[in-house]
C-alpha positions in Angstrom: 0.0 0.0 0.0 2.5 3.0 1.2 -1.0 5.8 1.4 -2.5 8.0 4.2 -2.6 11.2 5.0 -2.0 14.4 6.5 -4.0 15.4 9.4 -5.6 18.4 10.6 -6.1 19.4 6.6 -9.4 20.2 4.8 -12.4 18.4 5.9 -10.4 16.4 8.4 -10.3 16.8 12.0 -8.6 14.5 15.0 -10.1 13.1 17.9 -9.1 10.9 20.6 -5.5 13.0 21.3 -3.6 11.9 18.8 0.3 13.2 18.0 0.4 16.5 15.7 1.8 16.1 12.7 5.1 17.7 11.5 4.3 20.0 8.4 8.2 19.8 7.3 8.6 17.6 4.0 10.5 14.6 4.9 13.4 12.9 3.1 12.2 9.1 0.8 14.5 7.7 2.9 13.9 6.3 6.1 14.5 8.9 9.6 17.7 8.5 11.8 17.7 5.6 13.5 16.5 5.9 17.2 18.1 6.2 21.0 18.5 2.5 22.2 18.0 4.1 25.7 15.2 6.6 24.3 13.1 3.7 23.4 14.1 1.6 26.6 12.3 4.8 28.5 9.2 5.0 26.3 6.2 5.5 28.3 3.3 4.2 25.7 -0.2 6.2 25.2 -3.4 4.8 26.1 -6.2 6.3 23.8 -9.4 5.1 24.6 -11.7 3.2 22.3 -14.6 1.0 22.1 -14.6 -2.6 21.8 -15.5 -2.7 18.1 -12.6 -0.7 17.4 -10.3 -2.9 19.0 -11.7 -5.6 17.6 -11.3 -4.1 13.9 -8.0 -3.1 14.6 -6.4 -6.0 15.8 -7.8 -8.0 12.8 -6.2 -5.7 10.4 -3.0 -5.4 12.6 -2.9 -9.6 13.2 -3.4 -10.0 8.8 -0.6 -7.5 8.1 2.8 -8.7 8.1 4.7 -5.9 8.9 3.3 -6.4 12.5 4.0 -10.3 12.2 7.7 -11.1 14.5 5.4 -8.9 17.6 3.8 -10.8 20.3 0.4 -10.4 21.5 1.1 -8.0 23.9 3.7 -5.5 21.6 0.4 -6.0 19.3 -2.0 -4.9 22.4 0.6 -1.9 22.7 0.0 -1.3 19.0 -3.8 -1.1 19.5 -3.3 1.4 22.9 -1.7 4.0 20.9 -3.3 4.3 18.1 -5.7 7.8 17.7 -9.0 8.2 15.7 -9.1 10.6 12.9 -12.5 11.4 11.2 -12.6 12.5 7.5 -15.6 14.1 5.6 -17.3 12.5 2.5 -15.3 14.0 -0.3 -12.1 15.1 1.5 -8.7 13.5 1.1 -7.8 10.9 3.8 -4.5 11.3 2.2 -2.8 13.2 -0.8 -0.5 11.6 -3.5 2.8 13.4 -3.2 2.9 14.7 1.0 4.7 13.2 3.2 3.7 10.3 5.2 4.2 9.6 8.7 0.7 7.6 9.7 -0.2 4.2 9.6 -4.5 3.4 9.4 -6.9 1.2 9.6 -10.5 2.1 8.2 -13.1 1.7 11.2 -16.0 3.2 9.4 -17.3 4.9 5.9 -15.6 4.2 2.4 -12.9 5.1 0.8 -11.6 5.0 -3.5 -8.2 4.8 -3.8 -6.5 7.4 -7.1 -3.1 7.0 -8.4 -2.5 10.3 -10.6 -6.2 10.5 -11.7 -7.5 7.0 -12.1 -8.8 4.9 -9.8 -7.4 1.8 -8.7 -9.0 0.2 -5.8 -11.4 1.0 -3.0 -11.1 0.5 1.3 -13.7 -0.4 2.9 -13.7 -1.2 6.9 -11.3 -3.1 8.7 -8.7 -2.2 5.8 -5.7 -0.8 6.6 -3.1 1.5 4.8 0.0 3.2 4.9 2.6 0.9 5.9 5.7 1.9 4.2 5.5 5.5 6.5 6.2 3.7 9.2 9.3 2.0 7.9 10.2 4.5 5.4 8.2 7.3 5.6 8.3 8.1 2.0 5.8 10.4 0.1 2.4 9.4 -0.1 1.9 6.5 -3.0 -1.8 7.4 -3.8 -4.5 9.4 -2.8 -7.4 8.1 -0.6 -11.0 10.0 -1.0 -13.6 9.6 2.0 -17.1 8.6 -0.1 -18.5 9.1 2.6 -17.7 9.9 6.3 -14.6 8.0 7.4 -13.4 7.2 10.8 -10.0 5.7 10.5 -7.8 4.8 13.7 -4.1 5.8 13.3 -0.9 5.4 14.6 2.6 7.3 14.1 5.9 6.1 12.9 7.7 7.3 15.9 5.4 5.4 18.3 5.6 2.4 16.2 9.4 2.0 15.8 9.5 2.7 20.0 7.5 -0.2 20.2 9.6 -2.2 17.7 12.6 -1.4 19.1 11.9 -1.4 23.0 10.6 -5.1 21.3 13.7 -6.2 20.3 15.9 -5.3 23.0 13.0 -6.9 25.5 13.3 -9.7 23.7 16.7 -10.5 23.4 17.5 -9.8 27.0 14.8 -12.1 27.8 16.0 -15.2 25.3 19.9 -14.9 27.0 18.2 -14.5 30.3 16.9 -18.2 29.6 20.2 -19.2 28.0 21.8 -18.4 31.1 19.7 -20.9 32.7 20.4 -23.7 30.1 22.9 -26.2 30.5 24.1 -27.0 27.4 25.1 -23.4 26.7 26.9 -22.4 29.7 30.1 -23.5 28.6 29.8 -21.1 25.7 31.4 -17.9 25.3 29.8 -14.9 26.0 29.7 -13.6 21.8 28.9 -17.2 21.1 25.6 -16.9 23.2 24.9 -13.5 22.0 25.3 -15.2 18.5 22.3 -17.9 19.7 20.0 -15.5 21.4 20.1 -13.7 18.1 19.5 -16.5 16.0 16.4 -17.3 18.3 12.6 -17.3 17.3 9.8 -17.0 19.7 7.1 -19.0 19.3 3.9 -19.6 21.4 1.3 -22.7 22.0 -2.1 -23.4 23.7 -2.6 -26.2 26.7 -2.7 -29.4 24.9 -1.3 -28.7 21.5 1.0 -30.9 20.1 4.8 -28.9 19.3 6.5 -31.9 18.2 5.2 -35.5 17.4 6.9 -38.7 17.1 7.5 -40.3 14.1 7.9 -37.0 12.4 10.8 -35.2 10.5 12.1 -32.9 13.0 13.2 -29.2 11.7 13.4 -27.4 15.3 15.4 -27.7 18.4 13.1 -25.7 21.1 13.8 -24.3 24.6 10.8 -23.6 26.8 10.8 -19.7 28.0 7.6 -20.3 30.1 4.9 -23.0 30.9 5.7 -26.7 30.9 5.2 -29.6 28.3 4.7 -33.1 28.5 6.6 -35.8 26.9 5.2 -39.0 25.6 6.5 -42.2 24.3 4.1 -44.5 22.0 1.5 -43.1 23.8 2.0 -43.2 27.3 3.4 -39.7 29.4 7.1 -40.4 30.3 8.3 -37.0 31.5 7.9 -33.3 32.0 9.5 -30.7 30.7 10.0 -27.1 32.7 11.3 -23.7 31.9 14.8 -23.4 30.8 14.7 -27.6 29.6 15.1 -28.1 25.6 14.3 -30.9 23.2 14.0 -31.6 19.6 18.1 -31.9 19.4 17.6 -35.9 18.6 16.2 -35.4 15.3 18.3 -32.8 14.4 21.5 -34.6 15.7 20.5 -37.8 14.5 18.2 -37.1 11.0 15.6 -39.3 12.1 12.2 -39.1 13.1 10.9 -37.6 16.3 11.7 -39.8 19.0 8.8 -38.6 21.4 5.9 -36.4 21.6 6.3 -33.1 23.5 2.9 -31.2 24.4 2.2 -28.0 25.8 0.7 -28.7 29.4 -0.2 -24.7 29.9 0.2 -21.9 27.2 3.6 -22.2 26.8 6.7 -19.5 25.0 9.4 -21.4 23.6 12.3 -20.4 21.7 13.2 -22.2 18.7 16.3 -22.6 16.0 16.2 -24.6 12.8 18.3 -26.9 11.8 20.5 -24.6 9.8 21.0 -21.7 13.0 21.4 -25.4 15.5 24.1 -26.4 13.5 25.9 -23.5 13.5 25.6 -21.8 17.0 25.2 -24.8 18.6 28.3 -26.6 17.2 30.1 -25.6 20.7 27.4 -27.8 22.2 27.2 -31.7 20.3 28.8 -33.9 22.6 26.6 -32.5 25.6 23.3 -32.9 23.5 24.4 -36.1 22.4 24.9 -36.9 26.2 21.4 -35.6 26.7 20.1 -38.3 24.5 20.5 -40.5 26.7 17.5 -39.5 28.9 15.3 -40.4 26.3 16.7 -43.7 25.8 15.4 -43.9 29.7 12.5 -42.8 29.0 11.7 -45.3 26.0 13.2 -48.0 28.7 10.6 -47.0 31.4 7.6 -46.6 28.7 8.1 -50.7 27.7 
């Protein structure tokens, strides 16, 4: 998409307190990259809103994959800041050409979509434009008409990237938090398990969903961040698995199928690598996960 528009203009007013915008024309290329500690300090905006909203924006937020690596809550934080604008039937939501600095998502009305003079699509809502300001924010793409009265709920670049960026750094201090706690990796050196918390992917599950199952090709070595897991052997529950405890390495160690069955006992966060990042960060590690393999041999032996 890369449209919206510039607030406060003709036959557009804001509600619900949302940031001025600068009237300064902005470079195509992206803005200078933001404090570390700035964004560490970020107090997030609240902006009130009904349930409907909410519910519209997090559908359009949850299908758009620039909001994709966040979490549920960094996407809660998402919805929280984000401000209504209102537009009038006939007015520009936004104008081919200005600068953009506004991502939306259409909550009521209609709206065509003009590129130059012709017409090229239509929103409608629960659509949502005006990504590429928030990464880029280059010059508006297209121009979006209100056909009627528009509410559309907004958020800024600046807000965005604080919650991107404080989501990062969150993150990563929480993945070598947990490697600290993991055995395998304690004899590694400190770059080599800032290398692996790097290299890490979140991931979450539900009670009783299945994250592994034996007899399958295996593809991911996972360590649990929160929650606990069960592990069972042809059927029958051989084992638990807590916070900070790993599995899937047999598979990937060993290129055969799953040798167990791990299920999620309570919503449970792991963190994953595949096989490509686990051979190469976890090098270091082999003859301690192939020590580890052992365990399930036990378990297969007390599962007969």
């Amino acid at each position: 998409h890369g449209l919206p528009k510039k607030m406060g203009g003709k036959g557009s007013k804001q509600g619900g307190g949302g940031p001025k915008q600068a009237t300064r024309r902005r470079s195509a290329l992206s803005g200078p990259s933001m404090d570390p500690e700035a964004a560490k300090n970020w107090q997030k905006k609240v902006v009130p809103k009904s349930d409907d909203a909410v519910e519209r924006i997090t559908a359009a937020i949850n299908g758009n994959v620039l909001f994709s690596h966040l979490n549920k809550a960094e996407r809660a934080d998402l919805v929280d800041c984000m401000f209504e604008t209102k537009t009038e039937s006939g007015a520009n939501i936004i104008t081919q050409g200005d600068d953009g600095d506004n991502f939306y998502v259409l909550g009521s009305g209609a709206a065509d979509v003009f590129v130059n003079t012709d017409k090229v699509h239509n929103y409608t809502p629960g659509d949502s434009f005006g990504e590429l300001a928030l990464i880029y924010g280059t010059p508006r793409a297209a121009t979006i008409t209100a056909t009627e009265e528009c509410v559309c709920y907004a958020i800024d670049r600046d807000s965005y990237r604080h919650i991107l960026m404080a989501s990062v750094m969150k993150q990563r201090e929480t993945y070598e938090k947990a490697l600290a706690q993991v055995k395998i990796v304690q004899d590694l050196d400190p770059y080599e398990r800032s290398q692996m918390a790097d290299a890490l992917q979140s991931c979450e599950y539900k009670a009783g969903e299945a994250i592994i199952t034996q007899g399958e090709e295996g593809e991911d070595f996972f360590i649990i961040l929160t929650g606990e897991c069960s592990v069972t052997i042809d059927g029958n529950e051989v084992g638990t698995l807590k916070e900070a405890e790993f599995f899937g390495e047999i598979a990937l160690l060993t290129h055969k199928p799953r040798a167990a069955t791990i299920t999620a006992k309570s919503e449970v966060t792991c963190a994953k690598l595949d096989r490509t990042r686990f051979e190469r960060v976890l090098g270091p590690c082999e003859d301690v996960l192939r020590r580890n393999m052992e365990n399930y041999e036990k378990f297969k032996a007390e599962a007969k």
